[in-house]
NUKEDO-290717 format. One record per residue (C-alpha): x, y, z; residue number from 1. Coordinates in pm, 1 decimal. Layout:
<pts>
PT       c1       c2       c3 num
PT        X        Y        Z NUM
...
</pts>
This chain:
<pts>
PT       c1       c2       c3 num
PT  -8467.5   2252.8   7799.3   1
PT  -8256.0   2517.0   7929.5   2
PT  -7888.9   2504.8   8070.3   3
PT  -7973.8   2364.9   8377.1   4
PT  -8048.1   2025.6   8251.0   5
PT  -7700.6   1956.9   8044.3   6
PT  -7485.3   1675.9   8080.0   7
PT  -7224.8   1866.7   8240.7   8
PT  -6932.6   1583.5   8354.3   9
PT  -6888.7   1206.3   8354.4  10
PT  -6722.6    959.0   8582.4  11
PT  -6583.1    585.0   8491.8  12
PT  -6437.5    304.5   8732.8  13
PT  -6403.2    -80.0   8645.3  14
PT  -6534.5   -236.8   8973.3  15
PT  -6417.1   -622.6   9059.3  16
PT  -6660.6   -796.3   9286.3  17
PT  -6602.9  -1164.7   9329.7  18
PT  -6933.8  -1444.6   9288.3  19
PT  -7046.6  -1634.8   9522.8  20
PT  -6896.1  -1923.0   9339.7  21
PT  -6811.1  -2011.3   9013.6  22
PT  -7025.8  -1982.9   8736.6  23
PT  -6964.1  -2204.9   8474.9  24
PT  -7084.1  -2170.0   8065.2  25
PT  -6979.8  -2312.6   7753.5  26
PT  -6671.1  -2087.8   7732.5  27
PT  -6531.8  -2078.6   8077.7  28
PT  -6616.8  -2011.0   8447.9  29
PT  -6623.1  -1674.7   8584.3  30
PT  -6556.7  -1596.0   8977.9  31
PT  -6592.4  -1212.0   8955.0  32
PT  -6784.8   -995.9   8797.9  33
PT  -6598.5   -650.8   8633.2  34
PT  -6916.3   -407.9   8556.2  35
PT  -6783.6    -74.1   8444.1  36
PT  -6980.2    225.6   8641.4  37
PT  -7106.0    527.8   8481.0  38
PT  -7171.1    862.9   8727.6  39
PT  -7316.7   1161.5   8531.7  40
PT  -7389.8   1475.2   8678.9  41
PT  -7641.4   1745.8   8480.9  42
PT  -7566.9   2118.9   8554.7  43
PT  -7838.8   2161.4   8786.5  44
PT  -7655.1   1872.6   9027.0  45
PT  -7856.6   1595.3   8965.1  46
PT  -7656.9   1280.3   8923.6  47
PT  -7763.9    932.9   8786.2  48
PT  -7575.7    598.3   8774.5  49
PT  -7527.8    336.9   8446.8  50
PT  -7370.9     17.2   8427.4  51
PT  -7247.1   -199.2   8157.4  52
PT  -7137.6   -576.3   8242.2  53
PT  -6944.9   -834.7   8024.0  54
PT  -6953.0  -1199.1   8145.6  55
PT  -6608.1  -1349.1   8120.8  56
PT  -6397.2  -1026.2   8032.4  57
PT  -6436.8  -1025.6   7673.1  58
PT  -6597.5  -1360.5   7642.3  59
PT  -6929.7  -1264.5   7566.6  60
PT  -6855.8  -1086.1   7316.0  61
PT  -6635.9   -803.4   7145.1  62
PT  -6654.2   -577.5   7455.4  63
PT  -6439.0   -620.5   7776.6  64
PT  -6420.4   -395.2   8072.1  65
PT  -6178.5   -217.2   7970.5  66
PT  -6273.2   -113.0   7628.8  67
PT  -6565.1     -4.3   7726.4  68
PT  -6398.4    198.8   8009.1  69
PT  -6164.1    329.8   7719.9  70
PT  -6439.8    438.0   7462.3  71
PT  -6645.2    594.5   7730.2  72
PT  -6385.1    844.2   7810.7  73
PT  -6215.0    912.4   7498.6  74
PT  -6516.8    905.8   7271.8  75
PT  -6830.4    874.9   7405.1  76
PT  -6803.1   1135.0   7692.8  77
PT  -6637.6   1426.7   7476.3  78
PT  -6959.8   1355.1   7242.3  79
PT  -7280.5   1405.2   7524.0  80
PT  -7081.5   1691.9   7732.4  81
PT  -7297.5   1981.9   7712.2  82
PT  -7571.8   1818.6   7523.5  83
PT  -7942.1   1857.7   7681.1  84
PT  -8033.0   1568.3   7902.4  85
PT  -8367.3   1550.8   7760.9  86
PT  -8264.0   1451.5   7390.9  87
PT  -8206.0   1110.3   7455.6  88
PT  -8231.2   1031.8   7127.6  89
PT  -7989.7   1364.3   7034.2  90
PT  -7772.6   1200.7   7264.3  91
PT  -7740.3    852.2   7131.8  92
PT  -7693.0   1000.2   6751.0  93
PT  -7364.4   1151.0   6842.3  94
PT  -7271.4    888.2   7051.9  95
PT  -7305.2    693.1   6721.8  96
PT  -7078.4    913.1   6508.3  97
PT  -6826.0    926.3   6760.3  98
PT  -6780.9    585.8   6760.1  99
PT  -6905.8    259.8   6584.8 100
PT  -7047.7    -59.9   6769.4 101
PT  -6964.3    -43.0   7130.5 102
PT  -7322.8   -107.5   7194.0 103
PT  -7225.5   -188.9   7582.5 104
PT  -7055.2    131.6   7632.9 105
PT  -7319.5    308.7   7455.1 106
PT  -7578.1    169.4   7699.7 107
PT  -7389.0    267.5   8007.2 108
PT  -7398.2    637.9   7940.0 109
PT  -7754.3    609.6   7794.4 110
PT  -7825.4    430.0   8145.0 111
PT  -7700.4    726.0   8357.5 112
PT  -7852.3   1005.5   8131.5 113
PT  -8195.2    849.4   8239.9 114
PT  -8147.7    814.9   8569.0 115
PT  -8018.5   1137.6   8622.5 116
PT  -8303.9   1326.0   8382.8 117
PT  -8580.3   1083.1   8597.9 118
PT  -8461.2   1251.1   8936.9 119
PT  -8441.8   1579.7   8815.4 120
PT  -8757.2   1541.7   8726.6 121
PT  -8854.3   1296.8   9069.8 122
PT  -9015.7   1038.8   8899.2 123
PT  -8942.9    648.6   8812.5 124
PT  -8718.6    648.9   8489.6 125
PT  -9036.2    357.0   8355.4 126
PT  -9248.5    722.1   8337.3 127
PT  -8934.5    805.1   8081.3 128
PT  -8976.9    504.5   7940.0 129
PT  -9356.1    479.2   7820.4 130
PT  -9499.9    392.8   8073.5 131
PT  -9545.8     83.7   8354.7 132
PT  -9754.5   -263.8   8248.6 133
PT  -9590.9   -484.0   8507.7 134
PT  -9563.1   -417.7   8869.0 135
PT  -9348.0   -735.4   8933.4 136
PT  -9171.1  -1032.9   8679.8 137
PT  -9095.0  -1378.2   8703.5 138
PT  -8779.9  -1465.6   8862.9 139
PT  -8582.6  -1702.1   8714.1 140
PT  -8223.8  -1834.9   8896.4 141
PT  -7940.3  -1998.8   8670.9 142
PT  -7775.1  -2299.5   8795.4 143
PT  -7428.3  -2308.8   8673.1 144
PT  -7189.5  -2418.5   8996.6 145
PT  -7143.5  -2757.6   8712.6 146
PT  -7226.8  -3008.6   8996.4 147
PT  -7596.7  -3176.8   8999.3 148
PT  -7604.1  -3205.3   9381.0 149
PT  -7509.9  -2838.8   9452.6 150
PT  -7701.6  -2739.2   9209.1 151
PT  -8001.7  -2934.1   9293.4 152
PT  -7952.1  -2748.2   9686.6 153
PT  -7974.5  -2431.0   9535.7 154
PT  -8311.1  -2501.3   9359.6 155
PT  -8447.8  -2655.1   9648.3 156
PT  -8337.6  -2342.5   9873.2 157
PT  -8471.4  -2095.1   9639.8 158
PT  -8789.0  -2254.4   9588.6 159
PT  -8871.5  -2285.9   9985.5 160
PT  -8752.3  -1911.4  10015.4 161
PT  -9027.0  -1860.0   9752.9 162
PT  -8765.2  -1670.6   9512.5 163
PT  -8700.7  -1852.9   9206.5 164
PT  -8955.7  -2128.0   9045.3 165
PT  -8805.2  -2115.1   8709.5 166
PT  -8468.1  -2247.2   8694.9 167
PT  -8168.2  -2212.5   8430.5 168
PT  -7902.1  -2468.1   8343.3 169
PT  -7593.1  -2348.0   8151.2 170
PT  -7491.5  -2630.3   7922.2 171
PT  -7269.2  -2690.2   7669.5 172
PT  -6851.9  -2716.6   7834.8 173
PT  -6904.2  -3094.7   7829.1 174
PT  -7030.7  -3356.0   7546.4 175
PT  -7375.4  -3308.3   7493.8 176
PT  -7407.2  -3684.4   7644.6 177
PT  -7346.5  -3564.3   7966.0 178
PT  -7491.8  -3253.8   7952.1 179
PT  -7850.7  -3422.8   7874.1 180
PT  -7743.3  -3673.2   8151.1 181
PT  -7702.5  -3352.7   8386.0 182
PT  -8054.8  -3167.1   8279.9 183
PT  -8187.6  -3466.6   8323.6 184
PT  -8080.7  -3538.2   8721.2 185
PT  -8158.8  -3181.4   8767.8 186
PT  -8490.4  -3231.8   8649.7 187
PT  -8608.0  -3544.5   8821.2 188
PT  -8484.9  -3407.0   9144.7 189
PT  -8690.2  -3086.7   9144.8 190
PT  -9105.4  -3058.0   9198.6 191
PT  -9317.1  -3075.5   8891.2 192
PT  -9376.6  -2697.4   8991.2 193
PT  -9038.6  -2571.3   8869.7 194
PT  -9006.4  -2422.4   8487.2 195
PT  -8702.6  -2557.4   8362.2 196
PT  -8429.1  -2353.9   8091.9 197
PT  -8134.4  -2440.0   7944.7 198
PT  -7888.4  -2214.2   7751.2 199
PT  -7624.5  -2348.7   7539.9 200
PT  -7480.0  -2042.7   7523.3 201
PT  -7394.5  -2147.3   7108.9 202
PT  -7169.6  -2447.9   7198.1 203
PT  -7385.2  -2672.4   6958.2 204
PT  -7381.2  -2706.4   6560.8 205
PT  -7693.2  -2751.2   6370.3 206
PT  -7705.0  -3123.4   6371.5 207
PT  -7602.0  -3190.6   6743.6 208
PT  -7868.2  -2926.0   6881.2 209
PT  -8137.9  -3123.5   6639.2 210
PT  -8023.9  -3451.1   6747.3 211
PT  -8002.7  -3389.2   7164.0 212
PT  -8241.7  -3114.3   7225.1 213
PT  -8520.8  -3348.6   7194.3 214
PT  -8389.4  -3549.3   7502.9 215
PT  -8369.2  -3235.2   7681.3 216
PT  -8728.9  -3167.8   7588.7 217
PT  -8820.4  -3516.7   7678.9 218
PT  -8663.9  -3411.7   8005.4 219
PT  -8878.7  -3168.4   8113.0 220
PT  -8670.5  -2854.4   7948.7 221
PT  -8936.9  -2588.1   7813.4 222
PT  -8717.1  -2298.7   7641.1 223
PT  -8385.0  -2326.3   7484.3 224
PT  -8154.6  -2045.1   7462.6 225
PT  -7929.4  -2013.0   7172.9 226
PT  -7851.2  -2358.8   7119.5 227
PT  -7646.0  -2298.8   6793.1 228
PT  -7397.1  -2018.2   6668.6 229
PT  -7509.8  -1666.5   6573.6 230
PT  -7463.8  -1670.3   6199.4 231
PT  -7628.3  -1987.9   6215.0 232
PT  -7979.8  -1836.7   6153.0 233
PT  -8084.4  -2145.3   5926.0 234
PT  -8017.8  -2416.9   6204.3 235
PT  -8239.3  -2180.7   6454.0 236
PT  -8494.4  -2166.6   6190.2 237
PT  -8499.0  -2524.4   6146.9 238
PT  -8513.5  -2597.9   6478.0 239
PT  -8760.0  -2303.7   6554.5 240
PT  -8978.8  -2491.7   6286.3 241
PT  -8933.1  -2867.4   6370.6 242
PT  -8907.8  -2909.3   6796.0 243
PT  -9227.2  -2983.6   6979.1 244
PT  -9265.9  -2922.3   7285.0 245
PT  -9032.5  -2645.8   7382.3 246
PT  -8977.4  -2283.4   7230.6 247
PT  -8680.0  -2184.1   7136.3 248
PT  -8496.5  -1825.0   7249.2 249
PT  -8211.2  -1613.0   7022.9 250
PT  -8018.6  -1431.4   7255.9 251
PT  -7699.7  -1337.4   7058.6 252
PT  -7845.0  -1371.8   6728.7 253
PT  -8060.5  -1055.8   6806.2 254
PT  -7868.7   -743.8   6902.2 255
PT  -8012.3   -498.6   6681.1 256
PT  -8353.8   -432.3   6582.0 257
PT  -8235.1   -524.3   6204.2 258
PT  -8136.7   -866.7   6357.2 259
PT  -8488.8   -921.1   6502.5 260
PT  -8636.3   -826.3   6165.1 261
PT  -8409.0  -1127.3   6010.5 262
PT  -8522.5  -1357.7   6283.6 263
PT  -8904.0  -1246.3   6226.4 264
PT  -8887.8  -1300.0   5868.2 265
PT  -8730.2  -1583.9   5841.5 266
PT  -8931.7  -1702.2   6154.2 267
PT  -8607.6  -1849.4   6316.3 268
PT  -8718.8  -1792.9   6672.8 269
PT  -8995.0  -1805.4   6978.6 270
PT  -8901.3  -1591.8   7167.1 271
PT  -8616.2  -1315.3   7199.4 272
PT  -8368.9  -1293.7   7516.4 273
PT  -8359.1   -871.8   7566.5 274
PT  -8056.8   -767.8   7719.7 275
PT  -8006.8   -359.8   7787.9 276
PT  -7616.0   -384.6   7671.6 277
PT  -7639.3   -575.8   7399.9 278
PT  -7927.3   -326.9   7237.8 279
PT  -7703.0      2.1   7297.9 280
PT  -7932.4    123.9   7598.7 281
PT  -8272.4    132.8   7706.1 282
PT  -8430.3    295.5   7453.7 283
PT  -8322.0     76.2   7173.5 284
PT  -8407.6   -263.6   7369.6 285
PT  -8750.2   -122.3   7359.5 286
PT  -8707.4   -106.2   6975.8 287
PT  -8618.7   -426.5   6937.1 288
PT  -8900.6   -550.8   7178.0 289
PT  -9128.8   -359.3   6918.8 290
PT  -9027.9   -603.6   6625.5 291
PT  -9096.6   -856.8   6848.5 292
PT  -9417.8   -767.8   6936.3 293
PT  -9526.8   -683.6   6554.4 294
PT  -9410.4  -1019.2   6463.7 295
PT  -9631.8  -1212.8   6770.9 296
PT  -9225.5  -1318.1   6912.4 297
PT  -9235.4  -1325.3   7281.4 298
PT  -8957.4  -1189.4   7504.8 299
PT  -8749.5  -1221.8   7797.7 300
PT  -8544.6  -1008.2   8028.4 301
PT  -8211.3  -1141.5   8004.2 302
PT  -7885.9  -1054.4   8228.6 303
PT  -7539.6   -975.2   8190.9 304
PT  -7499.3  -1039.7   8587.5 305
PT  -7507.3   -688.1   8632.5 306
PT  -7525.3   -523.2   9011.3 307
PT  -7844.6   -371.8   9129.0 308
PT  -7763.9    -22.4   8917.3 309
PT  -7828.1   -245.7   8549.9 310
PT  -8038.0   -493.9   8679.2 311
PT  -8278.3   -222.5   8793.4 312
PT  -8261.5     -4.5   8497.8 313
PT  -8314.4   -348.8   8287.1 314
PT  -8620.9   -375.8   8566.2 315
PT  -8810.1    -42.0   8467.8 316
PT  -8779.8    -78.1   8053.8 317
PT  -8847.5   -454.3   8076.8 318
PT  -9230.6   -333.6   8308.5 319
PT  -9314.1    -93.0   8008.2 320
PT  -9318.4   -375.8   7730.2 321
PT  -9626.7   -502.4   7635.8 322
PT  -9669.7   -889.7   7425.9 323
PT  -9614.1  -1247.9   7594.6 324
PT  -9306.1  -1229.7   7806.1 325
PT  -9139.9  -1494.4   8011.6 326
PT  -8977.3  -1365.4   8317.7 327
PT  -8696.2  -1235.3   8370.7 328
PT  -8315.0  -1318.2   8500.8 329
PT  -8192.2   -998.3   8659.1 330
PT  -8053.0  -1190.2   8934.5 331
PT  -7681.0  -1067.3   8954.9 332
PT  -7704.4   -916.4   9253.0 333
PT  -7763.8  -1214.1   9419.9 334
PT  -7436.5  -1379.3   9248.6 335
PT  -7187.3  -1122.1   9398.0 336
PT  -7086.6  -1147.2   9737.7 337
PT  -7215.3   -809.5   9820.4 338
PT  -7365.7   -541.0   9625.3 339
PT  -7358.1   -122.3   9549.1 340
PT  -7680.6    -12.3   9685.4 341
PT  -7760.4     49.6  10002.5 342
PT  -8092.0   -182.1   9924.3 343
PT  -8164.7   -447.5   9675.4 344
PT  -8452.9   -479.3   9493.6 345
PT  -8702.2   -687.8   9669.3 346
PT  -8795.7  -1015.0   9534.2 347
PT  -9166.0  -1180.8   9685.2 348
PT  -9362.7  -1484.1   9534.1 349
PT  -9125.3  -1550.4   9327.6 350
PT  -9145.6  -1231.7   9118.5 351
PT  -8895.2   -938.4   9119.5 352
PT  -9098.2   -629.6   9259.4 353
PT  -8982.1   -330.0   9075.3 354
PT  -8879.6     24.3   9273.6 355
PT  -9087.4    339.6   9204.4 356
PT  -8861.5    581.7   9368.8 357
PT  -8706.6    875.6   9137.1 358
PT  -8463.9    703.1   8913.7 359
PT  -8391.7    362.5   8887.7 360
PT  -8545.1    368.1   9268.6 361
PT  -8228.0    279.6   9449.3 362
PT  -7963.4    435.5   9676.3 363
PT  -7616.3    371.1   9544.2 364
PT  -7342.2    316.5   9827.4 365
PT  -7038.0    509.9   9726.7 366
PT  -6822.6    346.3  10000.9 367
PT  -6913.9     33.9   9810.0 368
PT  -6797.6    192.0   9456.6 369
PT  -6468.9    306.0   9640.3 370
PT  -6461.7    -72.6   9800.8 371
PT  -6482.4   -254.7   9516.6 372
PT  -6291.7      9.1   9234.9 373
PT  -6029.1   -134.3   9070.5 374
PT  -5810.7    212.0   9056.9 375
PT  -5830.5    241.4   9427.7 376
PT  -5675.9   -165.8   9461.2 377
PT  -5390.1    -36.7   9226.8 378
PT  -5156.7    207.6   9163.1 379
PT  -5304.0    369.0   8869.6 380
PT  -5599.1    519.0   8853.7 381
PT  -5816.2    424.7   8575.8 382
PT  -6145.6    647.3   8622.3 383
PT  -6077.8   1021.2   8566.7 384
PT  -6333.0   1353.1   8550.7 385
PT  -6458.1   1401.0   8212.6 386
PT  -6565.9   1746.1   8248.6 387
PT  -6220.9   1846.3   8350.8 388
PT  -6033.3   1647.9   8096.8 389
PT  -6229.6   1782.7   7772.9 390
PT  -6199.2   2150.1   7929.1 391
PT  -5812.3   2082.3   7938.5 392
PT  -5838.8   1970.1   7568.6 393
</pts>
């Protein structure tokens, strides 16, 4: 590929954008999301847009906003500048030796590169990606505001909008009592039409999880996310092996494709929650999706409440995976108060429709980067030129 299609510069802001209420999990409630924005430009002037989103700072895992600002531009970026847009997997090598882990980071330049390569080239980045198999996904909407009756309004809404049908309950903050009490409200006070989630989000040892998640099943609850820690591959196995009646769904046990080979061997899960950040990028949630297909594991397209820039890149490599899937969550957008593109990605029947224009398909508003940037609220800026600053080093 000649000169024309290097990664010539990067750009990186921390964005705050406020929810639309809180959103509570087993660790704490969030009211804003922080998503740290990627701009890359190529030589030729094309210019693409990644995103990588924590939930809770930190919380989620190792990875906060800032450190993933931080590694971008003192690692990552010196490590892709000048580097052909078209070797991907080129790119993601160095960005390995330049820096260990930082999956989230990794995924936000990966992200951009895409994007920007895809409109060069005026086509959807899912033609980058291997190829379209679903025009549109299940929907699914988690309800997290903590209180049954609020919660139990936003189902109801969402179902006579004819968005969501398949509804998430974050559980875990409280004794697993009450949280079964909860589920349970929820669930009698929504149609028999509704699929019904729960994620525990790994609030739950081995012998709680085996002694309430029955209830919850008994309830009407038909996949369980992560009820137990991580490391705690034998309880998922166990429970993987012994629960009737609902499947149950690894989200942060499986991060790298090595992970989903422990989970498929040891035959410790249903069903695997994808998540773009968590797998380093696009290219490597497809390579965990492979495992999961080889080893008959179904998947899901999991959030990390991203804006419209991740949840539509997790949009196009989430239509190119074959196997069973069930649905998706990208519904961030519709969390924050307002949004980055100058048009969402529409959402019909219930399913997510996914956009076919160059890219990621979207339009992103730079007034609303520069309204929501965190440098621009303070007195410091955080997000500098990385083309300049590694020609000044």
């Amino acid at each position: 590929m000649s000169q024309e299609f290097t990664i010539e510069r990067l750009q990186v802001r921390i964005l705050d954008i406020p929810t639309i209420r809180p959103h509570k999990l087993s660790f704490g409630s969030i009211q804003r999301q922080s998503p740290v924005i990627v701009q890359l430009w190529l030589r030729n002037g094309a210019c693409g847009f990644g995103e990588a989103a924590t939930i809770g700072g930190p919380s989620w895992n190792e990875e906060s906003p800032e450190s993933i600002a931080h590694a971008i531009e003192n690692y990552l970026a010196p490590a892709v500048l000048g580097q052909a847009a078209g070797g991907i997997e080129q790119v993601l090598a160095r960005m390995d030796l330049a820096c260990k882990g930082n999956a989230f980071a990794k995924s936000a330049v990966e992200m951009a590169l895409i994007d920007a390569l895809a409109r060069t080239l005026n086509i959807p980045a899912w033609q980058l990606l291997g190829g379209k198999l679903h025009q549109s996904l299940p929907l699914a909407w988690t309800l997290a505001s903590g209180d049954v009756e609020r919660d139990l309004q936003e189902a109801q809404l969402r179902l006579e909008q004819r968005r969501h049908r398949i509804f998430k309950m974050k559980i875990g903050a409280r004794a697993p009592q009450d949280d079964v009490a909860h589920v349970t409200r929820i669930a009698r006070g929504l149609p028999g039409s509704a699929t019904l989630t729960v994620d525990v989000n790994q609030a739950w040892d081995g012998n709680t999880a085996r002694r309430y998640l029955p209830q919850l099943i008994e309830a009407g609850v038909t996949l369980i996310e992560q009820p137990v820690a991580k490391w705690n591959v034998p309880a998922l196995r166990q429970l993987a092996q012994e629960l009737r009646g609902a499947l149950v769904m690894a989200d942060e046990t499986v991060c790298t494709p090595q992970d989903a080979m422990l989970l498929a061997r040891e035959q410790a899960a249903h069903v695997f929650s994808l998540k773009v950040a968590k797998h380093g990028g696009l290219l490597r949630t497809r390579k965990v999706a492979a495992v999961a297909e080889a080893a008959d594991i179904g998947w899901y397209g999991g959030t990390m409440l991203e804006t419209s820039i991740g949840s539509a890149a997790s949009a196009h490599v989430f239509s190119t995976l074959p196997g069973a899937h069930h649905g998706c969550e990208l519904f961030g957008p519709q969390l924050l108060v307002d949004d980055i593109v100058e048009q969402r990605m529409p959402i019909s029947d219930f399913e997510l429709q996914l956009p076919d224009g160059p890219g990621y398909g979207l339009t992103v508003s730079l007034s609303q980067l520069d309204r929501f940037d965190r440098a621009l609220a303070g007195s410091q800026p955080l997000h500098v030129d990385l083309g300049q600053a590694a020609a000044s080093r």
